[in-house]
Structures are given as structure tokens and as C-alpha cells.
Z-matrix of the N, CA and C atoms (Angstrom, degrees):
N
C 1 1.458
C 2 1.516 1 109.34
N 3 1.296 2 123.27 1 116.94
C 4 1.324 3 137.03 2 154.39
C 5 1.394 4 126.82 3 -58.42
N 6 1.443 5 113.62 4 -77.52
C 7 1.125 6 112.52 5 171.01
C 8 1.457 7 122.44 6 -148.51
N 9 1.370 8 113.49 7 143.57
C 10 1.729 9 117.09 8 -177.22
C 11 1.397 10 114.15 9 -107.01
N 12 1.301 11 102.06 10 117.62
C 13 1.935 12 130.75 11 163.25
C 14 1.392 13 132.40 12 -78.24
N 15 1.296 14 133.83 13 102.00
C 16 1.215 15 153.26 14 136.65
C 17 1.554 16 107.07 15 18.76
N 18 1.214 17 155.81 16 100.48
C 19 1.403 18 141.36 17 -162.47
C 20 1.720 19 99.83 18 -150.96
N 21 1.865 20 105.73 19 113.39
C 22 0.952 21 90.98 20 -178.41
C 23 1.487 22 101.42 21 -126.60
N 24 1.380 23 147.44 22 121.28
C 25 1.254 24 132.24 23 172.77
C 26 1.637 25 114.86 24 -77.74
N 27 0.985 26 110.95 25 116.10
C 28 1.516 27 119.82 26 171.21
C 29 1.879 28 120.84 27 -69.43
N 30 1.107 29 103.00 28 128.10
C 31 1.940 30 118.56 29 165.80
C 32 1.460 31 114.39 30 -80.92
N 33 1.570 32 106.45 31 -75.73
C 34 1.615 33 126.82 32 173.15
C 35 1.671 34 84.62 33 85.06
N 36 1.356 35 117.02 34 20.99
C 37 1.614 36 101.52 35 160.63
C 38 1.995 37 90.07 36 -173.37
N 39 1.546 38 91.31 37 165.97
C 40 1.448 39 96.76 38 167.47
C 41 1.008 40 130.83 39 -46.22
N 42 1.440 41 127.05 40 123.77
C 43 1.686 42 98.80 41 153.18
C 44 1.671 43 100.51 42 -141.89
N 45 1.408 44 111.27 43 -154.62
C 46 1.567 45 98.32 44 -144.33
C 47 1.649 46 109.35 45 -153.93
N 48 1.027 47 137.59 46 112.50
C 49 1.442 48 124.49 47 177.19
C 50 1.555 49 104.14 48 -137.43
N 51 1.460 50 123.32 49 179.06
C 52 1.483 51 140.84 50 -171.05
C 53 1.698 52 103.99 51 -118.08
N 54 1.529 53 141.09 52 154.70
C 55 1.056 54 153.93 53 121.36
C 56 1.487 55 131.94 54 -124.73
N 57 1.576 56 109.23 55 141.49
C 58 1.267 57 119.69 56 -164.69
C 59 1.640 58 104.52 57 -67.78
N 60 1.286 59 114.07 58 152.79
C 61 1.642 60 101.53 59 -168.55
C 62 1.732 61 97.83 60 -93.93
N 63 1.212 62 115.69 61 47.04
C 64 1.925 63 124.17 62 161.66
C 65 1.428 64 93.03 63 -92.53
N 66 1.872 65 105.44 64 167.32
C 67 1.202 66 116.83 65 158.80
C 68 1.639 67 112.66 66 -79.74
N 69 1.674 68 98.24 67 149.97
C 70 1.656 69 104.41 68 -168.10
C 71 1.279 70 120.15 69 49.47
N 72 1.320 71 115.78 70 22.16
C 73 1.985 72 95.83 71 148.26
C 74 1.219 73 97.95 72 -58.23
N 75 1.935 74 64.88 73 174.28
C 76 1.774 75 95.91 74 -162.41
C 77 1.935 76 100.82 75 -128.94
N 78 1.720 77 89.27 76 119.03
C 79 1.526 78 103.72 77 -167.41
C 80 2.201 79 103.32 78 -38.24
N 81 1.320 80 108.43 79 148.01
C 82 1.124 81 139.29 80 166.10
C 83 1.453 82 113.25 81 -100.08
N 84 1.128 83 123.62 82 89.67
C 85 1.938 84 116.89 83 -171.78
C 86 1.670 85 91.31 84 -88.84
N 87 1.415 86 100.76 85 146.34
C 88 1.838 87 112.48 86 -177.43
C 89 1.830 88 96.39 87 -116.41
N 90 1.015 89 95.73 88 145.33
C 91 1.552 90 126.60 89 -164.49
C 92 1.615 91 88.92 90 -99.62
N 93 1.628 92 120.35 91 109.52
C 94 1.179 93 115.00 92 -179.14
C 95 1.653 94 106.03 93 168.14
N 96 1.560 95 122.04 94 118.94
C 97 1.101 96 111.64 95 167.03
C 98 1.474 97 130.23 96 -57.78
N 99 1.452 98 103.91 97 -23.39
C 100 1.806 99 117.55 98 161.32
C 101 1.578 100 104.10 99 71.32
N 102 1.798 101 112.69 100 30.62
C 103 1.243 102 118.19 101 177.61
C 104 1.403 103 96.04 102 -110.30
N 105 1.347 104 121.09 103 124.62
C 106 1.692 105 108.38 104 155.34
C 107 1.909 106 110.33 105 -138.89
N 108 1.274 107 93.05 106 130.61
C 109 1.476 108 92.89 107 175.94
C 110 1.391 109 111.13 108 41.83
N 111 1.160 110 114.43 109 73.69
C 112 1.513 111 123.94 110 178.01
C 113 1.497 112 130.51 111 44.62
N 114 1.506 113 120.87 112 24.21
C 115 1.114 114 144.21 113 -175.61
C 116 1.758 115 113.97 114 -142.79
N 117 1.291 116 112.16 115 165.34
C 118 1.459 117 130.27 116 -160.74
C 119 1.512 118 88.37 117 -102.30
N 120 1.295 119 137.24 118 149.98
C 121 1.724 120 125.13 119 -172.30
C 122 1.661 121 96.00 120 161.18
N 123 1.716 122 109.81 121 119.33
C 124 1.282 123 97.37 122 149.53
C 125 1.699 124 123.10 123 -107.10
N 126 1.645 125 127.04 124 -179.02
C 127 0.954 126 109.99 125 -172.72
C 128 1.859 127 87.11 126 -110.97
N 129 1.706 128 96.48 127 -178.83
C 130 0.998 129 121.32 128 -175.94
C 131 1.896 130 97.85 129 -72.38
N 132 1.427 131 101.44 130 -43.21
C 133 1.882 132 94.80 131 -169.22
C 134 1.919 133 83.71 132 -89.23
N 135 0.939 134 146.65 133 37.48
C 136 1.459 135 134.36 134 137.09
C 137 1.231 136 113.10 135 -81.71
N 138 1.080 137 113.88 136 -54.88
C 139 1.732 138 118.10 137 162.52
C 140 1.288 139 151.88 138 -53.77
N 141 1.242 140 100.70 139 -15.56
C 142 1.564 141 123.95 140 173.33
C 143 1.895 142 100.32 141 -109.86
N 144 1.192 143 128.61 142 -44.93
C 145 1.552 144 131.66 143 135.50
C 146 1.670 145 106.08 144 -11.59
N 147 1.398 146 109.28 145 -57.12
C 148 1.778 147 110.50 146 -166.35
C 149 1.641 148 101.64 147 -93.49
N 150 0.910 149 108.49 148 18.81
C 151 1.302 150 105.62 149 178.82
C 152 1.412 151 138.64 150 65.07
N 153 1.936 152 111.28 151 14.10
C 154 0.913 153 142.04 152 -179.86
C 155 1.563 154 108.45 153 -88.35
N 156 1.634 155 104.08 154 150.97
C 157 1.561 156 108.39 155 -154.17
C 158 1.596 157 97.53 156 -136.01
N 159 1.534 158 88.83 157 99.61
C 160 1.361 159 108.21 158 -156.88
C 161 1.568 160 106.62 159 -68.93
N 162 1.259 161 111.12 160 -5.05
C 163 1.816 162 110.02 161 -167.55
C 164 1.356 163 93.61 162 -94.22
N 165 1.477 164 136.15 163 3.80
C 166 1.098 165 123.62 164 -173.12
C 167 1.981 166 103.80 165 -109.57
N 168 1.355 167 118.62 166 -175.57
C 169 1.440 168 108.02 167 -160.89
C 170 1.756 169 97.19 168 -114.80
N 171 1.487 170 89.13 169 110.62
C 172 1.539 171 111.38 170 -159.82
C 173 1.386 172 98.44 171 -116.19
N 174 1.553 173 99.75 172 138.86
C 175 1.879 174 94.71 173 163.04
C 176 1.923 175 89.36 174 -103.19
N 177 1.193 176 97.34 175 179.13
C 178 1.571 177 115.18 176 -177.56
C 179 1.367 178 116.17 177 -147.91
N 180 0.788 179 106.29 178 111.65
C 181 1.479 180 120.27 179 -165.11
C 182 1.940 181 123.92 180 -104.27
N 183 1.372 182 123.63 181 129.51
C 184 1.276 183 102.67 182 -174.52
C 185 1.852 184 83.28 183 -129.76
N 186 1.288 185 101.76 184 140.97
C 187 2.024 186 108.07 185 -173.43
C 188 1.416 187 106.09 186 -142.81
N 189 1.616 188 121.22 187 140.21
C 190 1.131 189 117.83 188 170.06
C 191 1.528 190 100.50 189 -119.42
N 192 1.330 191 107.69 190 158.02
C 193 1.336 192 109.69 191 172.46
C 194 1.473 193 128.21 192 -143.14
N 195 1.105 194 135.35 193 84.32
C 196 1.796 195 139.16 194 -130.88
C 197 1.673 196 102.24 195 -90.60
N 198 1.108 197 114.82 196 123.66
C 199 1.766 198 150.46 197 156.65
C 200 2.158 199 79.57 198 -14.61
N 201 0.771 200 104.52 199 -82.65
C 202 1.643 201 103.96 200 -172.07
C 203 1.103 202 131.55 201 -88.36
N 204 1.262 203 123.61 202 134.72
C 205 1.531 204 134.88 203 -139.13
C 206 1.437 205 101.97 204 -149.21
N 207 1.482 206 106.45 205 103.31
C 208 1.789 207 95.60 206 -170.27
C 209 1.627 208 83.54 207 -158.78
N 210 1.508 209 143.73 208 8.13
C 211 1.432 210 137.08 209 -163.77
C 212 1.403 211 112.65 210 -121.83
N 213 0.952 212 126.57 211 110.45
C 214 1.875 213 139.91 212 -156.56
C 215 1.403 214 94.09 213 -71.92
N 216 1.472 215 123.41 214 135.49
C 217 1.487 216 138.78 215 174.20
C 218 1.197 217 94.39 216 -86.05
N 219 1.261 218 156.54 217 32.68
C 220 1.722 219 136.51 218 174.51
C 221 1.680 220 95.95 219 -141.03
N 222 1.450 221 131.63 220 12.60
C 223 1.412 222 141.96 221 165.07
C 224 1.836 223 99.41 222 -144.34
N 225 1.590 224 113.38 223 104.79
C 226 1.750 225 109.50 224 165.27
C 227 1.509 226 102.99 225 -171.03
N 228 1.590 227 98.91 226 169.56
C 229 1.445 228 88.59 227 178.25
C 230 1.996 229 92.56 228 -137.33
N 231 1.592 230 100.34 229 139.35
C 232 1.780 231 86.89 230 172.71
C 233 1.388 232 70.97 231 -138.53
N 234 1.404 233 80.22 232 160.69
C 235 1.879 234 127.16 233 176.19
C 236 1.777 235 116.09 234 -151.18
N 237 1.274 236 98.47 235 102.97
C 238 1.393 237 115.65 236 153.14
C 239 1.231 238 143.22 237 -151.55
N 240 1.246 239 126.20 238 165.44
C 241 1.556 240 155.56 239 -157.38
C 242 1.494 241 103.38 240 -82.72
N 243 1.379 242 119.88 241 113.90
C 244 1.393 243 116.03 242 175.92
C 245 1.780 244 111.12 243 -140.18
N 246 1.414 245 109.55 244 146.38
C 247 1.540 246 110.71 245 133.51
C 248 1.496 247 118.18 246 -167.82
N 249 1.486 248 89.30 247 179.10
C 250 2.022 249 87.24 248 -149.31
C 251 2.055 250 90.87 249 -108.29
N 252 0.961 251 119.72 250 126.64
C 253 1.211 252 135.46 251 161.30
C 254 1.608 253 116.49 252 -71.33
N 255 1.242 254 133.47 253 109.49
C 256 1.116 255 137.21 254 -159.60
C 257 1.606 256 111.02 255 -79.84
N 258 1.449 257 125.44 256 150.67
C 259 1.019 258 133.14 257 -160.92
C 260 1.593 259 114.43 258 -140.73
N 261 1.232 260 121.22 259 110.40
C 262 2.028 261 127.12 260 -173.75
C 263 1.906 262 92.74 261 67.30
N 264 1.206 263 119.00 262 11.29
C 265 1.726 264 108.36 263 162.93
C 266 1.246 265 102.86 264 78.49
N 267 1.725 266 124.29 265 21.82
C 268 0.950 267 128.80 266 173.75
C 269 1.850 268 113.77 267 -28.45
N 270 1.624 269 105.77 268 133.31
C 271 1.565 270 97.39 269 165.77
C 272 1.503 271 131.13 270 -61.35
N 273 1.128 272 102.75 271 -44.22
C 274 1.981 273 93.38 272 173.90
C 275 1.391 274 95.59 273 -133.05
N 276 1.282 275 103.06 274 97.64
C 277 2.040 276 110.22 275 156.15
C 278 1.125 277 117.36 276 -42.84
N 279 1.447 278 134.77 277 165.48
C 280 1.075 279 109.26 278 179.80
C 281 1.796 280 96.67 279 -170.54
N 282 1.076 281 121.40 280 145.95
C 283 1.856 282 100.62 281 166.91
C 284 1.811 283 97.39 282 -118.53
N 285 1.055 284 114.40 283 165.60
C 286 1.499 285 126.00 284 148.03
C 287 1.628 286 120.65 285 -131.35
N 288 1.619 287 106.06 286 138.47
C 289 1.636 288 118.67 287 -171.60
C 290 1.470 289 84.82 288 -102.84
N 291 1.673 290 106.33 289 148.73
C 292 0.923 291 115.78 290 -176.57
C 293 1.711 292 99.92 291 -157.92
N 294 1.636 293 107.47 292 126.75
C 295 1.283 294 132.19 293 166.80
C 296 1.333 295 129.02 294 -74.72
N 297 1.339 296 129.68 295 81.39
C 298 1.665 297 114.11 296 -141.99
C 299 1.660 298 84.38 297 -92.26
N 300 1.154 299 99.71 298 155.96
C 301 1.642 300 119.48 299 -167.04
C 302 1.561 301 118.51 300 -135.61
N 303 1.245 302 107.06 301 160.24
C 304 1.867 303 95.19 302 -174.78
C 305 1.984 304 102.90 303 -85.71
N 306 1.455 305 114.05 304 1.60
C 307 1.588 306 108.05 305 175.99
C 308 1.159 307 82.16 306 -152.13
N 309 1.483 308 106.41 307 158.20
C 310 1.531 309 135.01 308 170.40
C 311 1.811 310 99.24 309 40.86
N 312 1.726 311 96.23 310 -160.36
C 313 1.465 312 83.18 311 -154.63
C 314 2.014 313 89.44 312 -143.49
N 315 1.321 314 101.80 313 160.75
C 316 1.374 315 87.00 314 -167.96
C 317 1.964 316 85.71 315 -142.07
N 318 1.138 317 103.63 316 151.60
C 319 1.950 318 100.64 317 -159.41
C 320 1.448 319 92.60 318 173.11
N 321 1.281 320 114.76 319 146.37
C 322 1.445 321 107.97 320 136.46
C 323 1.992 322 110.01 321 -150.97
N 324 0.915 323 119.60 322 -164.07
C 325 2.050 324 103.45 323 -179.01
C 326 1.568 325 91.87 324 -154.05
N 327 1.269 326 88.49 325 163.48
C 328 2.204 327 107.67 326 -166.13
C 329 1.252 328 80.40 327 -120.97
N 330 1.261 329 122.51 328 170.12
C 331 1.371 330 130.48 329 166.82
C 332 2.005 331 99.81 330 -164.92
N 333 0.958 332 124.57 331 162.46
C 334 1.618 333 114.62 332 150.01
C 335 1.216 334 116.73 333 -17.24
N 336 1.491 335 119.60 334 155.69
C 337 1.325 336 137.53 335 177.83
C 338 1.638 337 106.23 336 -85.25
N 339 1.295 338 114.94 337 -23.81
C 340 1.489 339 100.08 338 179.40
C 341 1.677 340 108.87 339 -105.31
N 342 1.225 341 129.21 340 45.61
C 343 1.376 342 140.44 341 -128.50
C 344 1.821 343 93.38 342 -177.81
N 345 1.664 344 117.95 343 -3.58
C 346 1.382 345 103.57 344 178.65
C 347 1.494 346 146.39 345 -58.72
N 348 1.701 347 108.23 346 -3.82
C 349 1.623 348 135.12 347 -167.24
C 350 1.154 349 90.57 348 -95.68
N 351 1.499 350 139.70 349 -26.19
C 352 0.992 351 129.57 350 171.29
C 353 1.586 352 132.77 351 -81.91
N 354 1.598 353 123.98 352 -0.29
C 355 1.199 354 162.08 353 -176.39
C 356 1.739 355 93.65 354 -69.43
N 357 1.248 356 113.87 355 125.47
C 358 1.484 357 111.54 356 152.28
C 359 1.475 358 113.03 357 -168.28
N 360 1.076 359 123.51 358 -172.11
C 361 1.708 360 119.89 359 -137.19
C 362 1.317 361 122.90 360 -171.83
N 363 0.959 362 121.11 361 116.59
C 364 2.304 363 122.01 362 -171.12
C 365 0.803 364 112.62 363 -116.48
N 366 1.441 365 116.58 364 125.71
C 367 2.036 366 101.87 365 162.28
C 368 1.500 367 104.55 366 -164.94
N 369 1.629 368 100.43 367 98.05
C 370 1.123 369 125.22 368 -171.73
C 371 1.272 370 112.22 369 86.83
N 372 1.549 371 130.37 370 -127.01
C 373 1.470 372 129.72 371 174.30
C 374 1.631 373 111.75 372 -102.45
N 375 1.675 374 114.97 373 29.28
C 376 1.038 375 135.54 374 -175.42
C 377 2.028 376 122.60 375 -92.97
N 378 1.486 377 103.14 376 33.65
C 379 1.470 378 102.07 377 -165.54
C 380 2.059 379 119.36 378 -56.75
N 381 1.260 380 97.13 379 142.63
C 382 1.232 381 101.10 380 -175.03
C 383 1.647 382 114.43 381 -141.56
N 384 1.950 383 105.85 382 127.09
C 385 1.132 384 81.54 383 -160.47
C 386 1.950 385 87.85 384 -138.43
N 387 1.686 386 96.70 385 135.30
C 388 1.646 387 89.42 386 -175.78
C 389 0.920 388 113.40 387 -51.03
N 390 1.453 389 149.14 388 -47.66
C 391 1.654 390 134.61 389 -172.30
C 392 1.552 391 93.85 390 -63.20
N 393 1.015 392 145.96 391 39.01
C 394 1.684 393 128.65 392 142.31
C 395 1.309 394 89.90 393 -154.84
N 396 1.643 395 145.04 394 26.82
C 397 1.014 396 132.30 395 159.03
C 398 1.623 397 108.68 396 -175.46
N 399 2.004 398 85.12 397 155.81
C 400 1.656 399 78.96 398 -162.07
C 401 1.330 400 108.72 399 -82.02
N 402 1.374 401 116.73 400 149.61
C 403 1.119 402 116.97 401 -177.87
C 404 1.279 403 112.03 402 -152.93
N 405 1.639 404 118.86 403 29.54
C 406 1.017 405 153.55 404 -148.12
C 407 1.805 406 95.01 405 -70.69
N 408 1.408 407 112.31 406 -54.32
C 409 1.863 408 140.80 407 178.43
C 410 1.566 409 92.99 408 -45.48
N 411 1.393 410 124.87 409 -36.95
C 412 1.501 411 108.40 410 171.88
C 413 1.515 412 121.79 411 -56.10
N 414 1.339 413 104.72 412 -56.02
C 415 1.735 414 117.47 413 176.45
C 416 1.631 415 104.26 414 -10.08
N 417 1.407 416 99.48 415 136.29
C 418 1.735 417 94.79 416 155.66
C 419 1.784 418 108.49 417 177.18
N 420 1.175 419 87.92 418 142.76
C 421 1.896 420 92.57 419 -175.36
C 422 1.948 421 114.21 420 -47.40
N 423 1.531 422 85.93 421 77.93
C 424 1.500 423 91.53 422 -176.01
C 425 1.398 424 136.69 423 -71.83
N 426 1.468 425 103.52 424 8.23
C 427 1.499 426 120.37 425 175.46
C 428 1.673 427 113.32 426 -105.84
N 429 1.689 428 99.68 427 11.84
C 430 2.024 429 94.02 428 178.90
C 431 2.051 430 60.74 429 -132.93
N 432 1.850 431 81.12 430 178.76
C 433 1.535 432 105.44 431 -159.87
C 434 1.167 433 92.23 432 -70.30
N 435 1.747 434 114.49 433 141.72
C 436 1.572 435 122.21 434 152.43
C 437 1.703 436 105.06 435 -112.96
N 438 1.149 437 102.86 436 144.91
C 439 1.734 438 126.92 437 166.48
C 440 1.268 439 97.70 438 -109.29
N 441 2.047 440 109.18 439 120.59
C 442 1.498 441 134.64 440 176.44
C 443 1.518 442 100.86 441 -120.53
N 444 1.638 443 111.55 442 153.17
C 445 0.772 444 144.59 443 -158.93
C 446 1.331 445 115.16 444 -139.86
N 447 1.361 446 143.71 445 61.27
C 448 1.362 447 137.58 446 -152.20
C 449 1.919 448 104.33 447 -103.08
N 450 1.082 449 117.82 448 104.74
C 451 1.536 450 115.95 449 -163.34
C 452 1.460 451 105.27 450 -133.02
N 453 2.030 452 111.90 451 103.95
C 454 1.333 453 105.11 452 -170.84
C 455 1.963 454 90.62 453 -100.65
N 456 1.303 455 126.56 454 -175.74
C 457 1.278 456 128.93 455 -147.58
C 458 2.016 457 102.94 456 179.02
N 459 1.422 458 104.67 457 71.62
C 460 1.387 459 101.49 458 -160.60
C 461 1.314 460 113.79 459 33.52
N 462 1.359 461 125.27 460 61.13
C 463 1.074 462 131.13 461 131.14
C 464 1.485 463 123.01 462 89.58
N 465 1.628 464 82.08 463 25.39
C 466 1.815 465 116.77 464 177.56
C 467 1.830 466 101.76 465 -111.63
N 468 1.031 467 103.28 466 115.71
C 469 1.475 468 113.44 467 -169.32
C 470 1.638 469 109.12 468 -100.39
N 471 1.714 470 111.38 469 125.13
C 472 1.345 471 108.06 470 -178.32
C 473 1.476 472 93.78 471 -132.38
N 474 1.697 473 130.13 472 139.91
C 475 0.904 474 110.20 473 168.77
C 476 1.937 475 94.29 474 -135.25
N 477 1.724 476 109.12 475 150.97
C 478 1.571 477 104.88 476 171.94
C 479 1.095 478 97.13 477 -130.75
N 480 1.904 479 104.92 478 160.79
C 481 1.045 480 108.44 479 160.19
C 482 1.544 481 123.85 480 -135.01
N 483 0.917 482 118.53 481 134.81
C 484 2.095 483 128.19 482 -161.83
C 485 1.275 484 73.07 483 52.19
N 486 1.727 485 122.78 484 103.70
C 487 1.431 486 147.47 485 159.59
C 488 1.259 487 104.93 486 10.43
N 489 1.679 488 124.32 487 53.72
C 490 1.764 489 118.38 488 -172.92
C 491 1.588 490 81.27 489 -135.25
N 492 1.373 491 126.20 490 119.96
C 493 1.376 492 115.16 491 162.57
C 494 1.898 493 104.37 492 -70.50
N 495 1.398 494 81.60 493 157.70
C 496 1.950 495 94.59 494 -159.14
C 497 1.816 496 81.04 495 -133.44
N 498 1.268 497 124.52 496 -33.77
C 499 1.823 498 122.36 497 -170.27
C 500 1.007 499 122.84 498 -140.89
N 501 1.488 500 116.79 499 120.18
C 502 1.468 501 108.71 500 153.78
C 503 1.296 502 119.06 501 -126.95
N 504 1.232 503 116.01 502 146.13
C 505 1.505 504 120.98 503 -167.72
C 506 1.381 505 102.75 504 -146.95
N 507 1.841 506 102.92 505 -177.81
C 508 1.723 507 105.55 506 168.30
C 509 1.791 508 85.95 507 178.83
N 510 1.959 509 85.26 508 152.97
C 511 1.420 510 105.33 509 179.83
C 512 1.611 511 113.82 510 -107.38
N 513 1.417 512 105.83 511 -173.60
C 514 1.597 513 90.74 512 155.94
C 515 1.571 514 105.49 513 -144.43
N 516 0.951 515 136.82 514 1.50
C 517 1.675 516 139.19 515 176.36
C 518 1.577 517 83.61 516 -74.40
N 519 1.336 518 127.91 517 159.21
C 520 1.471 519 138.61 518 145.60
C 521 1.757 520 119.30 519 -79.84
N 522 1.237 521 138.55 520 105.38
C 523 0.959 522 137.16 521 109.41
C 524 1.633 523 116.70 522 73.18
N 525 1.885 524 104.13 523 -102.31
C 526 1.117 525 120.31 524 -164.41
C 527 1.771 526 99.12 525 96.38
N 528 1.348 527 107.07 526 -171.93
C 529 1.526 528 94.83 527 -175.07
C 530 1.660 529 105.57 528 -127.12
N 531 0.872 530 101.28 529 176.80
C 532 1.521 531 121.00 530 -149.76
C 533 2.084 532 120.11 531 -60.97
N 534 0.512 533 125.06 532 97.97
C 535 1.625 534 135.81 533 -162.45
C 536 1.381 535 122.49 534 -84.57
N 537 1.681 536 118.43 535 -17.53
C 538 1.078 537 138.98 536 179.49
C 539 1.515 538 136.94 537 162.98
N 540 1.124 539 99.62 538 -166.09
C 541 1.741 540 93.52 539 177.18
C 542 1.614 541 114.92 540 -138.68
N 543 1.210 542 124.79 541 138.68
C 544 1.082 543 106.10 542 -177.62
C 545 1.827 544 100.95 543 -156.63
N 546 1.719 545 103.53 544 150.59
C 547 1.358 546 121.96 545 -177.01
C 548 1.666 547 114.54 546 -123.01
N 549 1.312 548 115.63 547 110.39
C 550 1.274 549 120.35 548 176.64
C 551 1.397 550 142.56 549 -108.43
N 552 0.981 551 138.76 550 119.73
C 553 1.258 552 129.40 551 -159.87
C 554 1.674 553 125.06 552 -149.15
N 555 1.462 554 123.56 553 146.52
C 556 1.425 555 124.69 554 173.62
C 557 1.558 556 108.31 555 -72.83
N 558 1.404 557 131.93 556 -21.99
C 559 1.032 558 122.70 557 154.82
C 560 1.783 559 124.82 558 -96.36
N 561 1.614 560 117.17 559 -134.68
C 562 1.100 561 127.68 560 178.64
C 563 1.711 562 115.67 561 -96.87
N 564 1.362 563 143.41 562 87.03
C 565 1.133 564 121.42 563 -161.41
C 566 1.764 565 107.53 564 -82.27
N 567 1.847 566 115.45 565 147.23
C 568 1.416 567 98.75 566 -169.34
C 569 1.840 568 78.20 567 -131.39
N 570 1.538 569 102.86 568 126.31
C 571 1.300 570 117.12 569 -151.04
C 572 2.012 571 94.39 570 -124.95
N 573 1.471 572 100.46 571 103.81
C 574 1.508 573 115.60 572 -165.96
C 575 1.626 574 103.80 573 -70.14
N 576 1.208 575 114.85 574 -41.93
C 577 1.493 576 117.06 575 173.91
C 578 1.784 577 117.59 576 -170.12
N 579 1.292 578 126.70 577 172.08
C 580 1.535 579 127.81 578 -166.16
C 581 1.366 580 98.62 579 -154.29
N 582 1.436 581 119.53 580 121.41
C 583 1.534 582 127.29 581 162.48
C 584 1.214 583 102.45 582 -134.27
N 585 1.771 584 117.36 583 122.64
C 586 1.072 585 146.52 584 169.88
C 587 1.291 586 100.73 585 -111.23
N 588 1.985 587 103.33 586 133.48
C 589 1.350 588 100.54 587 -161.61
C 590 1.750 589 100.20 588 -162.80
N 591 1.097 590 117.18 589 128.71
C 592 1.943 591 108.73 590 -174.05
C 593 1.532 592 93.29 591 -63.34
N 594 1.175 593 102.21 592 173.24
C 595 1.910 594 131.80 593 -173.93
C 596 1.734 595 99.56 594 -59.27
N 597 1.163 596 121.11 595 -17.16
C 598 1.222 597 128.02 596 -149.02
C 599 1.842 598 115.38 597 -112.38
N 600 1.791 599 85.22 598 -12.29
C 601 1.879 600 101.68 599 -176.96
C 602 1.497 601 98.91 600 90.43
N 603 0.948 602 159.24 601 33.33
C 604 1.018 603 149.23 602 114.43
C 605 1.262 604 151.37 603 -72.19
N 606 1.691 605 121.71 604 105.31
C 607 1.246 606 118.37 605 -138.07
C 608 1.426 607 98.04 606 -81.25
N 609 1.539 608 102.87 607 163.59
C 610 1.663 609 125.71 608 -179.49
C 611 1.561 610 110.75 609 -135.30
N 612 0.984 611 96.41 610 16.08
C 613 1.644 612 117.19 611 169.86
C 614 1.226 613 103.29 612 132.79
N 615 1.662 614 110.78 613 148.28
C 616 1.695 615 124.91 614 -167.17
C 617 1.612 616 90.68 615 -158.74
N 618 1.233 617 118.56 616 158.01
C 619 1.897 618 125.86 617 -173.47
C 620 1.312 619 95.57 618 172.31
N 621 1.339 620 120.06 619 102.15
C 622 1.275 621 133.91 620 159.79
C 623 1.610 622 118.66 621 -74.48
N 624 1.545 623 103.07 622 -12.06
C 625 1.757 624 102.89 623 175.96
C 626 1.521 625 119.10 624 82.03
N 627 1.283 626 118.30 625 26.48
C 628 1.674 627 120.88 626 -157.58
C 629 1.442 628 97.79 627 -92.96
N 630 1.156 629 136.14 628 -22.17
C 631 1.023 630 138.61 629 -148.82
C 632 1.686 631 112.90 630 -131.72
């Protein structure tokens, strides 16, 4: 290896695909503006429409990734509206938000409260994983609405949820700046709104879904 390049493909809007939870699947993209009634949401017949086979153990994924890239991941603040619609009665639903970054990786996922070993969490070269840590404060009834709060602060990580801090953390590698957004889940995540915004109020993307 000579040398390594920065490579980001840009969307500049949602879009949406499925993978089987094996090593090397092979992405499933879903055919769907993924707008309904003023919210982000796919359906069950979008997915079977895409030829995705919902009885099997799928994450689902919805990611944006914006044309311009100029906003540092180790100073931001996001806030959004989530919940995950369950899918085959999965045992612990669960979503994970995720800050995609030009190094390392920044994420963490809620799931049920009795479901906490399954909880884990990135930010920067900072991995965290409930079976060796508690992370119990993530848990939360992820199938009625949660309000998040994801607020990094040179690289001091706080995140709440329904105004209860649930995390605090911190890295020490920097970041790079911010590459996208993304929501993941074993079920359906139905995502009420997203404002990404520097420390300072300046947004870096905001979508209330009205349209």
C-alpha cells in the first residue's frame, strides 16, 4: 500500500437498503421514498416489493450522506425523534444512531432494558460493549417514542434520552468531520425528525419530514 484516500460517495437524500446479519451479505436496496405522513418509515410491503425476505434476520438500515463535508465530528449537537416497529417478534428491538465519520466510528444502540448485554457504543477509538460494561442507562422502551440528544464537546461525549442523561464518554484520536447520518435497526425504524447542528446553532442538516 502506497497511499490511502478519503472516499466519500454522496446521496444528498435518504435512501434505504436491508442486510442479512451473515458475514458478506450482499446489500438489498428498498425502493421507497421512506416519507410517510410527516415521518421517515418503511413499510413491511416495501420490503417484500424489494425483494427482501423479511422472515429472515435482517438489519435495515436508512443513511444519508451529504455532497458537502466541511463539519468536525468531535464538536456537534443532534437531536432526534425515534421508534423502532418490531419485525418476526424479534427478542430485543433495538435501533442504533450512527455518526459516520472520515476515521473511526462513532454509534451507539438502545434496545430494551432487559436486553442490556446487547447495548454497545463507539466514539472514536473508545469501544464499548455491554457484556463487559454497564450500559444498562441505554435501555429504553424502543417501540413508543424516544427523544435523543447526541452532544459531542471536543471529544467529550454526552448523550440523553427523554432529557435523562443515559452517557458519558470521551475519545482521544480526532474524528475528521462528519460524512453522514445513519439509523439502524433489526426492526423498522420510524424517525419523526433529525437536526444536526455545530455547538454554536448552526445547522448541518435538519428534516422535520413535512413534506
Amino acid at each position: 500500500m502506497i497511499k490511502t484516500l478519503d472516499v466519500s460517495i454522496p446521496t444528498d437524500r435518504w435512501f434505504f437498503y436491508s442486510k442479512e446479519k451473515i458475514p458478506r451479505s450482499i446489500p438489498k436496496y428498498i425502493s421507497s421514498t421512506g416519507i410517510k405522513d410527516g415521518r421517515m418509515l418503511l413499510s413491511q410491503e416495501e420490503l417484500v416489493n424489494s425483494q427482501v425476505d423479511i422472515k429472515k434476520e435482517n438489519e435495515y438500515l436508512q443513511v444519508y450522506f451529504p455532497a458537502v463535508i466541511e463539519y468536525s465530528s468531535d464538536n456537534f449537537s443532534l437531536h432526534f425523534r425515534i421508534r423502532v416497529h418490531q419485525l418476526n417478534n424479534a427478542f430485543c428491538p433495538y435501533f442504533m444512531a450512527e455518526i459516520f465519520c472520515q476515521k473511526n466510528f462513532m454509534y451507539f444502540t438502545s434496545t430494551l432494558k432487559g436486553c442490556a448485554s446487547e447495548i454497545r457504543a463507539q466514539f472514536g477509538e473508545n469501544y464499548m460493549s455491554g457484556k463487559t460494561n454497564d450500559l444498562s442507562t441505554l435501555g429504553a422502551e424502543v417501540k413508543e417514542w424516544q427523544d435523543v440528544v447526541v452532544t459531542v464537546t471536543n471529544r467529550k461525549v454526552n448523550i440523553r434520552i427523554n432529557n435523562t442523561e443515559v452517557l458519558s464518554a470521551d475519545y482521544l484520536q480526532p474524528s475528521g468531520l462528519i460524512t453522514g447520518l445513519g439509523f439502524i435497526s433489526n426492526g423498522l425504524c420510524e424517525v419523526d425528525s433529525v437536526h444536526l447542528q455545530t455547538l454554536d446553532g448552526k445547522d448541518i442538516y435538519t428534516n422535520d419530514f413535512d413534506n
